[in-house]
N, C-alpha and C positions, 0 to 999 in steps of 0.2 A: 245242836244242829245235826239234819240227817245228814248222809253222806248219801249222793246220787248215785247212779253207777251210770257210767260215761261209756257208752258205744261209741266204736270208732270203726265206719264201712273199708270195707277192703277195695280197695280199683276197681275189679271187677263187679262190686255190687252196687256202686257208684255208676261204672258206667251202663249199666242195665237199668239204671234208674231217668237214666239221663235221654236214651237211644230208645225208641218206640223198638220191641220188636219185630213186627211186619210193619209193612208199607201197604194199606190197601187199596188192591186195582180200583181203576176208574170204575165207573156204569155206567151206563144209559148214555144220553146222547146230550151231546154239550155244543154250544154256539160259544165261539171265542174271537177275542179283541184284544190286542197286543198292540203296541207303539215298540218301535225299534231303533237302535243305533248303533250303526258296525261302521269299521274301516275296511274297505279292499283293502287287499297286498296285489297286486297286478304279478302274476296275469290268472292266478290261479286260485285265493282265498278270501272270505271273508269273514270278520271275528268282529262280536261287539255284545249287545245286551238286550233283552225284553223284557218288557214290561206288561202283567196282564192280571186279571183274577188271576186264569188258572194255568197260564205259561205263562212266570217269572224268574230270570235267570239267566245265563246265556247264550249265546248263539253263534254256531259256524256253518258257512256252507263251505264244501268242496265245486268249485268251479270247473267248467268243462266248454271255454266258447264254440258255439258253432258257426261262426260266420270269422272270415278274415280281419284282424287286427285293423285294416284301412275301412272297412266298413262301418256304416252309423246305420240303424242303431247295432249295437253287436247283443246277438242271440247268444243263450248261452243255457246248459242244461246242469243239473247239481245234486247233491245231497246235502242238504240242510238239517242240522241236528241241535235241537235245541235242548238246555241242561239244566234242570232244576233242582232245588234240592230233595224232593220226591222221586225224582226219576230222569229219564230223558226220553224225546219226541224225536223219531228217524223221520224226514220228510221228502219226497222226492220232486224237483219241479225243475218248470221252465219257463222261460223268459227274457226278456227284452234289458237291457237300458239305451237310452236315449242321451249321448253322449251332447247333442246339441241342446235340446230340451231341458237338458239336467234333470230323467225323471228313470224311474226302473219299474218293472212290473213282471210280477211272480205267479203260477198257477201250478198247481200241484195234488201228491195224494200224500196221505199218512200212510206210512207202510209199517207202523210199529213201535216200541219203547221197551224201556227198561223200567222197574221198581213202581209207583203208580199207572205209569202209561204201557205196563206188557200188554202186549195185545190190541192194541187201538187201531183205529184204522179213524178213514176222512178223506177230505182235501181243503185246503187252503187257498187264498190270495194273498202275496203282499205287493206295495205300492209306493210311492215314495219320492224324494228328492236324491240325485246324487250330483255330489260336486267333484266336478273336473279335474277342480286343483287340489281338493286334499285327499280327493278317493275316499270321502266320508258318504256314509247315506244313512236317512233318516226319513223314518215311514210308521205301514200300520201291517198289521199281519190279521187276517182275519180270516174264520172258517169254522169248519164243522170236525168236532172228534167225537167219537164214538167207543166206549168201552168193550174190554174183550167180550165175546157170549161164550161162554162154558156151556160144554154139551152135559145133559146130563147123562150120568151113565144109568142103562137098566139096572133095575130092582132083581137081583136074584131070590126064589124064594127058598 
């Protein structure tokens, strides 16, 4: 019987096996659809999750109302950052919810990412139901991203 010789990977060559090493940026121009559902925390956040091709993952806005607490619907303006395991989407918007209606509505730009999404730009809509009593909403997120454009540099000769 031969005798094998048995490799044994060290952590580190293990985990380079494991971990791609780059991330590569978006390109060209992408149409996106997204289903969403987040909890507010009143009066200030909301955290929850997406679902999409190409944003899946989760999701917080920072909240900013701009109409007074007694008013319907209350306006309100944010940073929405969504988190995937590629990267993350910086999104800045604004909009509505309809406290009687039980509905909310979003419009915005992409102002940027992290790991596949550097450099992106766009804008957004989302849309939706929220309820009253649990401060739940659940909706669709939809719009346009666009990959970074790298300048090229001149050719020295």
């Amino acid at each position: 019987m031969q005798v094998r010789n048995q490799i044994r990977l060290r952590v580190e060559e293990l985990g380079a096996r494991i971990v791609p090493a780059t991330v590569l940026p978006l390109t060209g121009t992408h149409a996106f659809s997204a289903t969403l559902t987040a909890q507010a925390t009143p009066p200030a956040s909301v955290t929850g999750s997406i679902g999409g091709r190409l944003l899946q993952g989760s999701l917080s806005l920072a909240v900013m109302p701009t109409t007074p607490p007694s008013i319907n619907p209350v306006d309100f303006t944010g940073v929405l950052t969504i988190t995937t395991r590629r990267g993350s989407v910086t999104m800045q918007g604004m909009g509505n919810v309809d406290m009687q209606a039980g509905t909310f509505i979003d419009t915005g730009t992409i102002l940027g990412g992290t790991g596949r999404f550097r450099g992106v730009s766009g804008r957004f809509t989302s849309q939706g139901s929220f309820n009253v009593v649990t401060n739940s909403l659940n909706g669709t997120i939809t719009g346009i991203i666009s990959g970074a454009h790298h300048r090229q540099h001149p050719q020295h000769p």
